[in-house]
Backbone of each chain as nested JSON, in Angstrom:
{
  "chains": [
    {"id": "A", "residues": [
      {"number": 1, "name": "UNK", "atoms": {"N": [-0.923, 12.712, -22.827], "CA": [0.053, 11.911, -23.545], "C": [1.196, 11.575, -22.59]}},
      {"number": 2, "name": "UNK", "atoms": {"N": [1.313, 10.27, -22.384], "CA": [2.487, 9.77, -21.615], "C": [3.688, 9.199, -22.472]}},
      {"number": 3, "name": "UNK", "atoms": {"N": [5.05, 9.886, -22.393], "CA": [5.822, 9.058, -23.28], "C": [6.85, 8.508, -22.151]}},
      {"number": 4, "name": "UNK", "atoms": {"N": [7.252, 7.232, -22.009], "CA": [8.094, 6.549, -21.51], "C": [9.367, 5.757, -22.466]}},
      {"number": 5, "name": "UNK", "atoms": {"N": [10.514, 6.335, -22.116], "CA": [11.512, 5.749, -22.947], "C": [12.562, 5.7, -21.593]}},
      {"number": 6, "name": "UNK", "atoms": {"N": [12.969, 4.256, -21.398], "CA": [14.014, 4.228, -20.959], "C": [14.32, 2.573, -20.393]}},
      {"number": 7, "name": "UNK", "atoms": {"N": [14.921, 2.688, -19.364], "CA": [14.722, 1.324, -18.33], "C": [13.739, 1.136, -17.648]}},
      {"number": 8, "name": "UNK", "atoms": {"N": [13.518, -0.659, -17.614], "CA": [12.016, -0.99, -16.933], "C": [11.894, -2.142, -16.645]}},
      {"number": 9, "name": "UNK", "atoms": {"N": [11.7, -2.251, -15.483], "CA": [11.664, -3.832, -14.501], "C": [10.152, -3.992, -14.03]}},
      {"number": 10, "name": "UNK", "atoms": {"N": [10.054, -5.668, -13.715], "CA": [8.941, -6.257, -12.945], "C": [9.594, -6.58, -11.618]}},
      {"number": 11, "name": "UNK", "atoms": {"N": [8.854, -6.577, -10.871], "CA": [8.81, -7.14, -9.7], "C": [8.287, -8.363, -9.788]}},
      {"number": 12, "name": "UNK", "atoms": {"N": [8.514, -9.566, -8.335], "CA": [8.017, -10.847, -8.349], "C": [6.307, -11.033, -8.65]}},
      {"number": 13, "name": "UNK", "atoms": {"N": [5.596, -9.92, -8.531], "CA": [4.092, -10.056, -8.686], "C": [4.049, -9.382, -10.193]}},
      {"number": 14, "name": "UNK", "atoms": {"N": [4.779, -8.778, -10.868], "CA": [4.527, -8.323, -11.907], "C": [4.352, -7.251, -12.279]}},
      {"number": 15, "name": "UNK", "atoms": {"N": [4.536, -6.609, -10.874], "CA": [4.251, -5.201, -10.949], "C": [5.526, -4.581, -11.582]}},
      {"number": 16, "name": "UNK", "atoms": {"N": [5.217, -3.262, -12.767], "CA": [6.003, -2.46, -13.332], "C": [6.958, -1.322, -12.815]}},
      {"number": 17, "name": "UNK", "atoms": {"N": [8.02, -0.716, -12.872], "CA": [8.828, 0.127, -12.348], "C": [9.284, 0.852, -13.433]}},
      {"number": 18, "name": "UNK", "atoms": {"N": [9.76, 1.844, -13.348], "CA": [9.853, 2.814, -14.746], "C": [11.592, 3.033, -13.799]}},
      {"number": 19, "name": "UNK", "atoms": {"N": [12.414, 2.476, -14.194], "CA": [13.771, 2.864, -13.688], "C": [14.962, 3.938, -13.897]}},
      {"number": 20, "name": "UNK", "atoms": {"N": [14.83, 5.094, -13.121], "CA": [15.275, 6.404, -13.777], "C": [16.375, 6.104, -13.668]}},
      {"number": 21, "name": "UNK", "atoms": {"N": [17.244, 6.919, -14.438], "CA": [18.935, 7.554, -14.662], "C": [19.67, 6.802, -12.828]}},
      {"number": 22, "name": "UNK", "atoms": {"N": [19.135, 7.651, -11.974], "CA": [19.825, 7.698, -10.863], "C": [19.254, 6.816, -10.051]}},
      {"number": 23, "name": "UNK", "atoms": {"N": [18.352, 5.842, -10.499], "CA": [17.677, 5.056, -9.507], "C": [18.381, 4.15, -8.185]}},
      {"number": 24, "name": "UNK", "atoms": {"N": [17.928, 4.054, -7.205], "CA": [19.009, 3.514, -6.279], "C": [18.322, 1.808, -6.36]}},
      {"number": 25, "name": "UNK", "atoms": {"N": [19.656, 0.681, -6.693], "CA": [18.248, -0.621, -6.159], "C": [18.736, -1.364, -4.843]}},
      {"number": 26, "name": "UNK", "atoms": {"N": [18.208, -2.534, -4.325], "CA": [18.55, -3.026, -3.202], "C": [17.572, -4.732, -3.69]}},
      {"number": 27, "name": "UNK", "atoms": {"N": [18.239, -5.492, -2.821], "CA": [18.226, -6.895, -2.776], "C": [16.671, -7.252, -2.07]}},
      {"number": 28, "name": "UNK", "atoms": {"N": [15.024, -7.501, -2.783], "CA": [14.688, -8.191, -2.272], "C": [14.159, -9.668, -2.2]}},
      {"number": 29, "name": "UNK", "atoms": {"N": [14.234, -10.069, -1.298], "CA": [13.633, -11.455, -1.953], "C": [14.767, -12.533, -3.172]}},
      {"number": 30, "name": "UNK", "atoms": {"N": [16.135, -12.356, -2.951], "CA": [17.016, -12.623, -3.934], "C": [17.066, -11.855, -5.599]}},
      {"number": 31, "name": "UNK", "atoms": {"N": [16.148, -10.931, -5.617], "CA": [15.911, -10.123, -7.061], "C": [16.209, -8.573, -6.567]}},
      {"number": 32, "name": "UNK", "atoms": {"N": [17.284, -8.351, -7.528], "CA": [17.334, -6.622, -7.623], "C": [16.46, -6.062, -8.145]}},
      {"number": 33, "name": "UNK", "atoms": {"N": [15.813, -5.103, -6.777], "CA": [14.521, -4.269, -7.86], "C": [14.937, -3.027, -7.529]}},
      {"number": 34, "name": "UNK", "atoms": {"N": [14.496, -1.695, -7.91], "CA": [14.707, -0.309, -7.504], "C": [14.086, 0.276, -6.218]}},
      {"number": 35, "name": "UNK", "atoms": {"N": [14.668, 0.555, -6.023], "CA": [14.371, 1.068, -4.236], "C": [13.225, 2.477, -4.849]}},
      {"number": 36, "name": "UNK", "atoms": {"N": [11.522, 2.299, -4.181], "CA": [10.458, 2.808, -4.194], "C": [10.758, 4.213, -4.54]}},
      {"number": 37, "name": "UNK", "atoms": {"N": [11.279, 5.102, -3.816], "CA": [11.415, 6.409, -3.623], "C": [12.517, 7.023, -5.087]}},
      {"number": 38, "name": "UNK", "atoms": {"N": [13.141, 5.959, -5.558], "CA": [13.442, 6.647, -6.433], "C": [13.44, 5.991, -8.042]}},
      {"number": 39, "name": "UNK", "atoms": {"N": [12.313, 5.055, -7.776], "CA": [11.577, 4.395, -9.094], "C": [10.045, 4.895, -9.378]}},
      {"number": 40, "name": "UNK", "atoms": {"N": [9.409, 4.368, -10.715], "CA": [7.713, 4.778, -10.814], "C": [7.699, 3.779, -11.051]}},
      {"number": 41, "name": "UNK", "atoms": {"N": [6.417, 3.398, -9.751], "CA": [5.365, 2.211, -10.13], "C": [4.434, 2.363, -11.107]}},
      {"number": 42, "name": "UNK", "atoms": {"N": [4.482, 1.447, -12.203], "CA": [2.855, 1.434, -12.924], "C": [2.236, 1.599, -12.382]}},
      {"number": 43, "name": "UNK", "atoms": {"N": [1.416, 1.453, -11.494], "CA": [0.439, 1.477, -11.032], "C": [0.487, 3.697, -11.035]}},
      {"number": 44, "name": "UNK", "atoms": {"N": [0.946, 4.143, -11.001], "CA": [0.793, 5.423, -10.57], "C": [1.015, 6.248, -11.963]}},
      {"number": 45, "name": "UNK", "atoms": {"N": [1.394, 5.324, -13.052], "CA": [0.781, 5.931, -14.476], "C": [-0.311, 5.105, -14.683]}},
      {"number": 46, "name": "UNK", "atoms": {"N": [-1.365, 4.052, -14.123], "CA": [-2.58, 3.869, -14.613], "C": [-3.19, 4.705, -14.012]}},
      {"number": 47, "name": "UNK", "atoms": {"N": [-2.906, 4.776, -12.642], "CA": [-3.754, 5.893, -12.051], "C": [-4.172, 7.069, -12.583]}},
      {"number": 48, "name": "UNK", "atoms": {"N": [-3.204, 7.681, -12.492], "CA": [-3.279, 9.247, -13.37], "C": [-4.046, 9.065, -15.033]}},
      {"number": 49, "name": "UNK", "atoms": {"N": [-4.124, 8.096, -15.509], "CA": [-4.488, 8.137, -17.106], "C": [-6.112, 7.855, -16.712]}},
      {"number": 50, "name": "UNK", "atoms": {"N": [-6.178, 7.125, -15.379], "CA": [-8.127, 6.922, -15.556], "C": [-8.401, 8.359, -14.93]}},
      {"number": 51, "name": "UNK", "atoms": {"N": [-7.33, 9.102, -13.853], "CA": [-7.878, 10.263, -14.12], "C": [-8.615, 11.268, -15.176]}},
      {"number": 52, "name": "UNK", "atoms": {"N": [-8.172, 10.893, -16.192], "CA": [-8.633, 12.309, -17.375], "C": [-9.66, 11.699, -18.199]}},
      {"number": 53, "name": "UNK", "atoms": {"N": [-10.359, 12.505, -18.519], "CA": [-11.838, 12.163, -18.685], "C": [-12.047, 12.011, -20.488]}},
      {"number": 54, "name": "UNK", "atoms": {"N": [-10.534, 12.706, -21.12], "CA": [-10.687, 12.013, -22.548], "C": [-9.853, 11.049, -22.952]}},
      {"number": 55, "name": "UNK", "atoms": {"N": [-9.345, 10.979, -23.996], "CA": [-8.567, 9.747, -24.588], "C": [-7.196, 10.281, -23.949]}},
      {"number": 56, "name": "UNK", "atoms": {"N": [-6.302, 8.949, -23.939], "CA": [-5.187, 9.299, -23.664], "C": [-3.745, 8.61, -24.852]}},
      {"number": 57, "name": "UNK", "atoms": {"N": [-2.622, 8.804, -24.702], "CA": [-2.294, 7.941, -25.508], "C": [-0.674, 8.004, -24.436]}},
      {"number": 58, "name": "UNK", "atoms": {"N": [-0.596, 6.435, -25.029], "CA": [0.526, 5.845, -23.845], "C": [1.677, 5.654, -24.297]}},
      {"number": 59, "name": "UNK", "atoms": {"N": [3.236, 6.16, -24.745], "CA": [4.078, 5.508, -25.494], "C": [4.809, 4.864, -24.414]}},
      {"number": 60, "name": "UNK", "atoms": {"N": [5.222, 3.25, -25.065], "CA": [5.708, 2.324, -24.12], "C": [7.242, 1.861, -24.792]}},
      {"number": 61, "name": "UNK", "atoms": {"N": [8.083, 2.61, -24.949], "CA": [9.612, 2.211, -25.033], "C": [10.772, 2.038, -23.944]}},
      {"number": 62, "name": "UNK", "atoms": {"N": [10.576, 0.12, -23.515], "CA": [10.868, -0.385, -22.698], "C": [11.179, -1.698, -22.994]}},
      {"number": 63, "name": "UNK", "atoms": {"N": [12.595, -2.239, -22.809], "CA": [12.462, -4.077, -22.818], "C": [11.589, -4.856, -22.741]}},
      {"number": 64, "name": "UNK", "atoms": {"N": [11.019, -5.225, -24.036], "CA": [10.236, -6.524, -23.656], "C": [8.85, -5.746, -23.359]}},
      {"number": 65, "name": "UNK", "atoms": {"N": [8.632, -5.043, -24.682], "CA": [7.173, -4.092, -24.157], "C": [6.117, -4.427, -24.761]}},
      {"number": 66, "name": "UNK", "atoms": {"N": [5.804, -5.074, -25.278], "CA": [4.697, -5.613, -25.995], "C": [4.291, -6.905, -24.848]}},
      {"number": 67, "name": "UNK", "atoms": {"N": [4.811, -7.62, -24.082], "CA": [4.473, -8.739, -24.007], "C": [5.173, -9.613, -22.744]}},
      {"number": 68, "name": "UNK", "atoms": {"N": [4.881, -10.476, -21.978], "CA": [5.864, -11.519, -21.025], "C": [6.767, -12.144, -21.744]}},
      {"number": 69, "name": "UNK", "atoms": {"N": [7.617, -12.53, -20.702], "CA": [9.122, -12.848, -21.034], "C": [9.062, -14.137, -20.33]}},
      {"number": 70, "name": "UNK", "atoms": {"N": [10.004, -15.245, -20.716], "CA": [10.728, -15.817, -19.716], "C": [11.77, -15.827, -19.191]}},
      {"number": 71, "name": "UNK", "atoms": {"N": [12.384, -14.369, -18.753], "CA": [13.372, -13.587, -18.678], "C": [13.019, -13.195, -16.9]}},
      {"number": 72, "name": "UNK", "atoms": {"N": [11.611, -12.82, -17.099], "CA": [10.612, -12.271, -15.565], "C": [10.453, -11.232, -15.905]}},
      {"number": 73, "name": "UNK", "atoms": {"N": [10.551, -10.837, -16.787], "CA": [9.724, -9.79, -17.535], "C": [8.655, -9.356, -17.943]}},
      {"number": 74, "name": "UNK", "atoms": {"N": [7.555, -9.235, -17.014], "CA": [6.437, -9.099, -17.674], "C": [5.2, -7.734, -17.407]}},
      {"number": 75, "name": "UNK", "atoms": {"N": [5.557, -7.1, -18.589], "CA": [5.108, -5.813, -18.765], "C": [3.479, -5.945, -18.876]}},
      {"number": 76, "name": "UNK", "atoms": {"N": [2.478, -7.272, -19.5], "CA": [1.641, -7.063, -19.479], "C": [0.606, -6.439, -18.966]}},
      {"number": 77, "name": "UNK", "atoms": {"N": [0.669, -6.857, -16.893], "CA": [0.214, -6.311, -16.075], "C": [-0.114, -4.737, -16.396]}},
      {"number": 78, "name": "UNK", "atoms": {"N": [0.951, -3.91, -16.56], "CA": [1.021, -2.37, -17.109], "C": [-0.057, -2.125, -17.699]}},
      {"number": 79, "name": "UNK", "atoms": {"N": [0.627, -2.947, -19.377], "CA": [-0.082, -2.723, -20.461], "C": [-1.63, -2.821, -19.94]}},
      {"number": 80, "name": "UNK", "atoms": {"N": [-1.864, -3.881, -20.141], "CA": [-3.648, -4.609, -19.618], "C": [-4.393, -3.364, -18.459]}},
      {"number": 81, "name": "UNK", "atoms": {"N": [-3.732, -3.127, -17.134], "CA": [-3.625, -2.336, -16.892], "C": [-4.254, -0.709, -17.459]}},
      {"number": 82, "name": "UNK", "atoms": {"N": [-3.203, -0.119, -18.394], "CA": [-3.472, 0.948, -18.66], "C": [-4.733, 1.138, -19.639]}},
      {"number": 83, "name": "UNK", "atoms": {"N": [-4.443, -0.115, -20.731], "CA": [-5.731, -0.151, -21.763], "C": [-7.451, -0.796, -21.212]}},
      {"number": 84, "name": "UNK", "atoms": {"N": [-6.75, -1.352, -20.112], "CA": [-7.972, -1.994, -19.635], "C": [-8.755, -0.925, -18.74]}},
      {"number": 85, "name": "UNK", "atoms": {"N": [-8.769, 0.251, -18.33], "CA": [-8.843, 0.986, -17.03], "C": [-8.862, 2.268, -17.536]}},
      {"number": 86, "name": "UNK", "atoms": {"N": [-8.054, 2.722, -18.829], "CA": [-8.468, 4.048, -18.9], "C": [-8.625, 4.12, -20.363]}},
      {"number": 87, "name": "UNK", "atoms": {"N": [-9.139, 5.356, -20.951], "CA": [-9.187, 5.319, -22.565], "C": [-8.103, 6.066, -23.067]}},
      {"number": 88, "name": "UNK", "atoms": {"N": [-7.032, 4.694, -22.739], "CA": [-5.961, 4.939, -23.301], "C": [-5.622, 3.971, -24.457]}},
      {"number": 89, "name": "UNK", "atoms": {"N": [-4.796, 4.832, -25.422], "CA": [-4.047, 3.851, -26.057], "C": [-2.559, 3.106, -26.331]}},
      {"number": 90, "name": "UNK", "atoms": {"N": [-2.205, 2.48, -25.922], "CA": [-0.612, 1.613, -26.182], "C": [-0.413, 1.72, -27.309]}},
      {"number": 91, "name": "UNK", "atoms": {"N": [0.753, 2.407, -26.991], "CA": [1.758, 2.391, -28.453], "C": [2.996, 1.396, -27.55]}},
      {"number": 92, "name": "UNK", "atoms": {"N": [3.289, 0.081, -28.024], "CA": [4.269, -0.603, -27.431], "C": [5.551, -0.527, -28.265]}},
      {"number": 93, "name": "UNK", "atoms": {"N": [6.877, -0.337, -27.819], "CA": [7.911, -0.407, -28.887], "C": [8.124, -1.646, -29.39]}},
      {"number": 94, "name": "UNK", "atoms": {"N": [7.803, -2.673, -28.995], "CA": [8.734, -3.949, -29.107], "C": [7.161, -5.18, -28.937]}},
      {"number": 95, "name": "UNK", "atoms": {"N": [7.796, -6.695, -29.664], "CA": [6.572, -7.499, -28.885], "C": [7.195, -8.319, -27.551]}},
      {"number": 96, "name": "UNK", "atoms": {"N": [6.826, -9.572, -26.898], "CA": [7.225, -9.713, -26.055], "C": [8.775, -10.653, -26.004]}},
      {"number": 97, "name": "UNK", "atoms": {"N": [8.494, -10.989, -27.197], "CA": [10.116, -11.813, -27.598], "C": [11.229, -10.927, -27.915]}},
      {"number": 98, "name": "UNK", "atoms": {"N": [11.187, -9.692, -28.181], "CA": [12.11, -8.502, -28.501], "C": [12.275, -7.737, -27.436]}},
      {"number": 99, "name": "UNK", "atoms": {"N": [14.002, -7.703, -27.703], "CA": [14.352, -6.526, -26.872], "C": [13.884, -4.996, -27.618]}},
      {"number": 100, "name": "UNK", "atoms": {"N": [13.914, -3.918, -27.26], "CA": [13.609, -2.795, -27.415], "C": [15.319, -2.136, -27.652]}},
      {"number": 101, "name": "UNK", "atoms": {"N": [15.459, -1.567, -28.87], "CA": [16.789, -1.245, -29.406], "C": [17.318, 0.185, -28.955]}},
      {"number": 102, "name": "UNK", "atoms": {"N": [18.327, 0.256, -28.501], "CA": [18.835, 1.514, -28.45], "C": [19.647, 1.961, -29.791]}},
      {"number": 103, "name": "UNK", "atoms": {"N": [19.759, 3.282, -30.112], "CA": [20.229, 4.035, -31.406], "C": [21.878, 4.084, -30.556]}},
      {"number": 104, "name": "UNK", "atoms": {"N": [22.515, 3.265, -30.359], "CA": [23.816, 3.632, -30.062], "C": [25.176, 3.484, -31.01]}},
      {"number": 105, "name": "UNK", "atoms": {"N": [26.04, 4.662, -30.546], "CA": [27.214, 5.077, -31.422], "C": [28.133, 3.761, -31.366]}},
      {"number": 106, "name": "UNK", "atoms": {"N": [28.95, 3.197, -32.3], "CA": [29.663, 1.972, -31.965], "C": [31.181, 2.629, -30.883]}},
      {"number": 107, "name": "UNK", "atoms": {"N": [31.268, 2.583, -29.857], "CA": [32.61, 2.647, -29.217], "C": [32.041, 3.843, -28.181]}},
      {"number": 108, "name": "UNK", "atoms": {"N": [30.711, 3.994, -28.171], "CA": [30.415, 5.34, -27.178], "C": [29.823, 4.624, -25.582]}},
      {"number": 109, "name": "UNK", "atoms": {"N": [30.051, 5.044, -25.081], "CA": [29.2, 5.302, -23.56], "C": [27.71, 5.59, -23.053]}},
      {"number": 110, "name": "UNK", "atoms": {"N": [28.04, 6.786, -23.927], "CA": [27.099, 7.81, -23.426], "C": [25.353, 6.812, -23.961]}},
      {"number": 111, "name": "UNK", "atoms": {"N": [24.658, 7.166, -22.832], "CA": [23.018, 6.903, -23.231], "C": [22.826, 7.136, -24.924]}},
      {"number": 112, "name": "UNK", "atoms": {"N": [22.134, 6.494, -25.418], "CA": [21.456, 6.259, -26.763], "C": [19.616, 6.934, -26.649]}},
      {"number": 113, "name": "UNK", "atoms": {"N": [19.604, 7.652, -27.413], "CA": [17.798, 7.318, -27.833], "C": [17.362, 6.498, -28.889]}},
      {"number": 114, "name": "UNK", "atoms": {"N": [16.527, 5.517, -28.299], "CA": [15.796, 4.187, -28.277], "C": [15.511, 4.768, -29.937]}},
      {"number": 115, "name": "UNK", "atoms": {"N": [15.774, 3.565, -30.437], "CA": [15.338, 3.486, -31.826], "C": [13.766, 4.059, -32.018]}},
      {"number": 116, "name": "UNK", "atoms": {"N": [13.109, 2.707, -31.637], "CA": [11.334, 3.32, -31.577], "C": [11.002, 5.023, -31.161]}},
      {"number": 117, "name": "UNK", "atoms": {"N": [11.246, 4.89, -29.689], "CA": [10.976, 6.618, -29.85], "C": [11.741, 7.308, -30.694]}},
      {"number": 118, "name": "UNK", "atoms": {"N": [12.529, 7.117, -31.31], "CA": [12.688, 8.515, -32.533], "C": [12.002, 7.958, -33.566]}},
      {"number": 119, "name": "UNK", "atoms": {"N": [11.427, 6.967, -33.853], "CA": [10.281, 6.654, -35.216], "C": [9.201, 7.688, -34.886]}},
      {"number": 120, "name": "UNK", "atoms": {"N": [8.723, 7.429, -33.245], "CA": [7.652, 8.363, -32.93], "C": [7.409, 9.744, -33.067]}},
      {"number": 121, "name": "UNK", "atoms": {"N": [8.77, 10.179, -32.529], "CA": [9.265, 11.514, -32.663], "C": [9.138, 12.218, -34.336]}},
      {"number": 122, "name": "UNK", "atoms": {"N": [9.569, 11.428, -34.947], "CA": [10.013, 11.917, -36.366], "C": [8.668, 11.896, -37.078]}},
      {"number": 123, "name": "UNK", "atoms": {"N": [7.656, 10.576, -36.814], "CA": [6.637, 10.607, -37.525], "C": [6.11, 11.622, -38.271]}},
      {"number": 124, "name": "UNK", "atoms": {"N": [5.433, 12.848, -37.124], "CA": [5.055, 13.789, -37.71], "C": [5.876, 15.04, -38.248]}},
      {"number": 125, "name": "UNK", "atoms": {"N": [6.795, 14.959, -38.539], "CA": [7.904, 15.489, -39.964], "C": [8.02, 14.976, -40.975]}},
      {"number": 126, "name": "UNK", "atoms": {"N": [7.781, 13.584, -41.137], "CA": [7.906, 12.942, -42.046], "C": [6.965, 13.537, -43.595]}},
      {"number": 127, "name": "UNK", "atoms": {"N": [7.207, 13.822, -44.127], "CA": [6.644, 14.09, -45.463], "C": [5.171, 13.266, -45.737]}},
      {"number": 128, "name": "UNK", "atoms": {"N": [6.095, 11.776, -45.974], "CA": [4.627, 10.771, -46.314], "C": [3.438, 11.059, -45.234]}},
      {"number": 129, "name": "UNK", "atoms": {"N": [3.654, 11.635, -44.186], "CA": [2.702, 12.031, -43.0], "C": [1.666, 13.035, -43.102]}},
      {"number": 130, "name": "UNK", "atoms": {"N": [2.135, 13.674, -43.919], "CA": [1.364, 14.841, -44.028], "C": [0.032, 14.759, -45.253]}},
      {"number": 131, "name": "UNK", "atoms": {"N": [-0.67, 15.199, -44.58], "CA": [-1.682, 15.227, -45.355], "C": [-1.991, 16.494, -46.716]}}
    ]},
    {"id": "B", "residues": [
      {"number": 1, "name": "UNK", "atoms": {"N": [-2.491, 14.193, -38.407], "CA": [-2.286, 12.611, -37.685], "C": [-2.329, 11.858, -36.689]}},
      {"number": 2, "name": "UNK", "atoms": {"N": [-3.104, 10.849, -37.365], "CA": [-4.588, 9.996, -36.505], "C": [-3.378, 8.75, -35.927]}},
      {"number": 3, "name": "UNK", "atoms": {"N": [-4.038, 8.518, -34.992], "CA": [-3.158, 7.206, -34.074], "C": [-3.614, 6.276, -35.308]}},
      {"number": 4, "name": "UNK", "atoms": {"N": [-4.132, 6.122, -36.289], "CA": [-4.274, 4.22, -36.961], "C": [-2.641, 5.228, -37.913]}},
      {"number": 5, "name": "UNK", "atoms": {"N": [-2.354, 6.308, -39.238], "CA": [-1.687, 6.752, -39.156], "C": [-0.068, 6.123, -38.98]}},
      {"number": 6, "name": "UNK", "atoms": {"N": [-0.014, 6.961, -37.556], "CA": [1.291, 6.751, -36.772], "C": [1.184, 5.253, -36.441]}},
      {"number": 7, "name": "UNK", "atoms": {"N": [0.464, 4.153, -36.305], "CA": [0.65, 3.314, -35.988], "C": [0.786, 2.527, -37.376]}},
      {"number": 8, "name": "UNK", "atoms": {"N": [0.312, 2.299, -38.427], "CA": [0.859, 2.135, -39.745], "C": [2.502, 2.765, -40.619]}},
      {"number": 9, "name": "UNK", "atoms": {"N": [2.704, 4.177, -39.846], "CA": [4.397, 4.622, -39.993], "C": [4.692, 3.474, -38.849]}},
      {"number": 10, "name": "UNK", "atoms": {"N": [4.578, 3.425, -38.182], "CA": [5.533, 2.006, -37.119], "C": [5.825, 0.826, -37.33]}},
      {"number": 11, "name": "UNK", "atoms": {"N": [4.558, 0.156, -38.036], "CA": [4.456, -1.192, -38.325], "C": [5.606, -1.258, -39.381]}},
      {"number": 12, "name": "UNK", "atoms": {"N": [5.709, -0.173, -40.15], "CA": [6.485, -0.389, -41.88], "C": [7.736, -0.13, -41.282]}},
      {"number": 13, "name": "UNK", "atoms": {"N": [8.132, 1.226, -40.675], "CA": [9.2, 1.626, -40.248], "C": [10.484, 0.7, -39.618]}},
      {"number": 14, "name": "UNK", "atoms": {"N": [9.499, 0.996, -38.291], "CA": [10.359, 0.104, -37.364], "C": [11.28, -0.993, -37.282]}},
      {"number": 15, "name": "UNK", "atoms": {"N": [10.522, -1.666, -38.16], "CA": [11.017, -3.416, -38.218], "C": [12.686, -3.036, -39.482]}},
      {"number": 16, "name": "UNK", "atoms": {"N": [12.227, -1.631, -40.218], "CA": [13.065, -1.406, -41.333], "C": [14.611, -1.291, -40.543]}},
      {"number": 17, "name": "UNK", "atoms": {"N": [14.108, 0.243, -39.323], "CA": [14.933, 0.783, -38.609], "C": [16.197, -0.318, -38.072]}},
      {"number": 18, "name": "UNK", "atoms": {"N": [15.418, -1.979, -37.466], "CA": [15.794, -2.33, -36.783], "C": [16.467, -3.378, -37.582]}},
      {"number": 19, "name": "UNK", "atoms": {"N": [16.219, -3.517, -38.577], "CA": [16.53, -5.304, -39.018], "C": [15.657, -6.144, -38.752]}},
      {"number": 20, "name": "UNK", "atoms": {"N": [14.555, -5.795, -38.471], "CA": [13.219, -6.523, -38.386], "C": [13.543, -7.455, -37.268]}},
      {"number": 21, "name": "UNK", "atoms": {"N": [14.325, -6.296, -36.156], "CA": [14.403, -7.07, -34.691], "C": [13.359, -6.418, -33.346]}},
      {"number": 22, "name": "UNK", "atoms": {"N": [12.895, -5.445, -34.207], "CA": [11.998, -5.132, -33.187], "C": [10.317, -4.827, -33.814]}},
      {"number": 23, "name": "UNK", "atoms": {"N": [9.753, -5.446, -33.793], "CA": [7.944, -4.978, -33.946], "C": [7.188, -4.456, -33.322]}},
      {"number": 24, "name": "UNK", "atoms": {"N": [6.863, -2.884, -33.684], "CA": [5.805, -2.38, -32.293], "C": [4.0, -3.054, -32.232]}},
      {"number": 25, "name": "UNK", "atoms": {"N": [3.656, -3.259, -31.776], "CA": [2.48, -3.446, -31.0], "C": [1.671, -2.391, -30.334]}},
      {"number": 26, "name": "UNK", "atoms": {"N": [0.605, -2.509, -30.675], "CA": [-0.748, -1.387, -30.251], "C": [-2.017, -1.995, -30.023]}},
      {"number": 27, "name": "UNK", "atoms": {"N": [-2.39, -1.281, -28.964], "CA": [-3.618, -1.718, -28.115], "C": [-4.367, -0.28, -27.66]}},
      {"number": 28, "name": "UNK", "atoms": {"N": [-5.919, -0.754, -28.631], "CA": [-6.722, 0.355, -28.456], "C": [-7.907, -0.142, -27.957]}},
      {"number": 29, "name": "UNK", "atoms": {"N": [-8.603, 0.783, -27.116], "CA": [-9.805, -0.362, -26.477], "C": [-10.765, -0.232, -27.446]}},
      {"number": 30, "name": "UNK", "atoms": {"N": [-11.963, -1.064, -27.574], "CA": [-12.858, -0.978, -28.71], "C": [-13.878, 0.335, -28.738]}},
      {"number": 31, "name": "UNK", "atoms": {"N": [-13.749, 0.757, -27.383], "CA": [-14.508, 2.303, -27.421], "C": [-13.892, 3.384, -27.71]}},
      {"number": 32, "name": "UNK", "atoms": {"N": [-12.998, 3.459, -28.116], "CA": [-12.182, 4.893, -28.623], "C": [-11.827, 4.213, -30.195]}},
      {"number": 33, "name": "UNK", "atoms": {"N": [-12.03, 5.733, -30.857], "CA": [-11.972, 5.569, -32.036], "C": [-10.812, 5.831, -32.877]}},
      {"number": 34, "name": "UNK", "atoms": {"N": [-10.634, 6.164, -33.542], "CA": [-9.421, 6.191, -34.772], "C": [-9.465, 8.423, -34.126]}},
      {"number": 35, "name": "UNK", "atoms": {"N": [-8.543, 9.133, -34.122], "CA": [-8.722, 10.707, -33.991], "C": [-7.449, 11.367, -33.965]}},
      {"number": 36, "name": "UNK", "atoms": {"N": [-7.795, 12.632, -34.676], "CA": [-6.665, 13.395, -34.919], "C": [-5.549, 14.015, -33.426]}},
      {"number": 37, "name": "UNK", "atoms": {"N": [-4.482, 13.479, -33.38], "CA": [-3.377, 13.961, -31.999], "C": [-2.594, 14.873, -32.311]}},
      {"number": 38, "name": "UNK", "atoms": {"N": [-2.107, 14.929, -33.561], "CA": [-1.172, 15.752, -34.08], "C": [-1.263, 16.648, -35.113]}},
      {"number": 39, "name": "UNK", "atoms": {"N": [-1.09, 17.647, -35.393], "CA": [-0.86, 18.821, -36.716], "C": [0.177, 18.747, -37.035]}},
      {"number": 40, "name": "UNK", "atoms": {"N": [0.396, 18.7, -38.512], "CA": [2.046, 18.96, -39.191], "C": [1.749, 20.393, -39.552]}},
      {"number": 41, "name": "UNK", "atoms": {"N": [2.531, 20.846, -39.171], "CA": [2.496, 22.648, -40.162], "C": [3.165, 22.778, -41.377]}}
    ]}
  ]
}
């Protein structure tokens, strides 16, 4: 089970970046992307998911996660990617016309957790859930 | 609780959570089936 909640960029080919807390970025090509060493390429969560030999399941809470943007946003690659290559499944937060919502305090600072992942989170507490 | 499940709490939820500004989306390949991920105790 992979859960991803946070910040998340394409590169000019489309390739995905999972952009941590402290990520450092730098100028290429006229586009700010995250400097390698302290970003995750998609490519290195498809990898690891065709590693394992049963099902997997993928949570994707990220801007613009369901789908391309005309923003240059385009997560598909990932997605297609992960479902196409391993037996995984996408759980996407958002489609490709939506931003992905943060749960934030009105007048606060501090980081928010993403609306969607706490639907996920909570699911199985939920009463109606239970069998 | 089966990923179809949790992905039916999302579809209803979410859009509630948000103001029906955000819709999740799911992609399962046609060879994996519907299966239990989670236990509630």
């Amino acid at each position: 089970m992979v859960f991803l909640s946070g910040h998340g960029m394409t590169g000019p080919s489309g390739d995905y970046y999972f952009v941590s807390y402290n990520a450092k970025m730098e100028s290429k090509r006229g586009r700010l992307l995250p400097v390698r060493a302290t970003s995750v390429p998609g490519s290195e969560f498809t990898n690891a998911l065709k590693l394992l030999s049963g099902n997997a399941l993928f949570f994707f809470d990220t801007c613009f996660a369901g789908d391309a943007t005309e923003s240059g946003l385009d997560y598909n690659k990932l997605i297609n990617g992960v479902a196409g290559k391993a037996n995984a499944i996408v759980f996407a937060s958002s489609t490709g016309a939506e931003l992905s919502h943060e749960r934030a305090t009105i007048g606060s600072t501090a980081p928010s957790p993403r609306r969607c992942s706490m639907a996920w989170l909570e699911a199985p507490t939920t009463t109606t859930m239970a069998r | 609780m089966t990923v179809d499940a949790l992905n039916l709490y999302m579809k209803i939820n979410v859009p509630k959570l948000t103001g029906e500004q955000q819709h999740p989306v799911d992609l399962r390949p046609h060879a994996v089936r519907n299966f239990d991920f989670a236990m509630v105790p």
